[in-house]
C-alpha angles and dihedrals in degrees: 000000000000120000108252090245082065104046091043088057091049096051101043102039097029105103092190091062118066111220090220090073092067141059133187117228106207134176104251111173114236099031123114101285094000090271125102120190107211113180108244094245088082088066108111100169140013125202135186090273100008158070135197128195135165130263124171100343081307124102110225126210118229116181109215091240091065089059115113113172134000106191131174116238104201090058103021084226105142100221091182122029117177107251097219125081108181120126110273113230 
């Protein structure tokens, strides 16, 4: 598998891929299960260890290391699963 940086770099400067085909699944505290999935598409900037997207007029900040999944839509197919699999507190 593809480190994240990689696949992040692929799906948002690749014009060959559109971004609506795929969607980030994140652990966000106080969602059903502690995981939001966000499309791609919402995606507005995208740092070394970092991500923003919009949510309700305001830009939210995602560290890489909260990412999950990123899955394309379109296949299915899962490009980036979190390797741990501990319970999350």
């Amino acid at each position: 598998m593809l480190p994240l940086k990689n696949i992040f770099n692929r799906i948002f400067w690749d014009k060959r891929l559109d971004r609506g085909d795929y969607v980030i699944t994140f652990i966000h505290r106080g969602a059903p299960s502690d995981e939001k999935t966000i499309a791609a598409s919402l995606v507005k900037q995208v740092g070394k260890s970092w991500f923003t997207y919009e949510e309700e007029g305001s830009e939210v900040y995602i560290p890489m290391h909260r990412i999950v999944t990123v899955k394309n839509l379109k296949t299915g197919e899962i490009l980036w699963r979190k390797r741990t699999t501990s319970k999350r507190v």
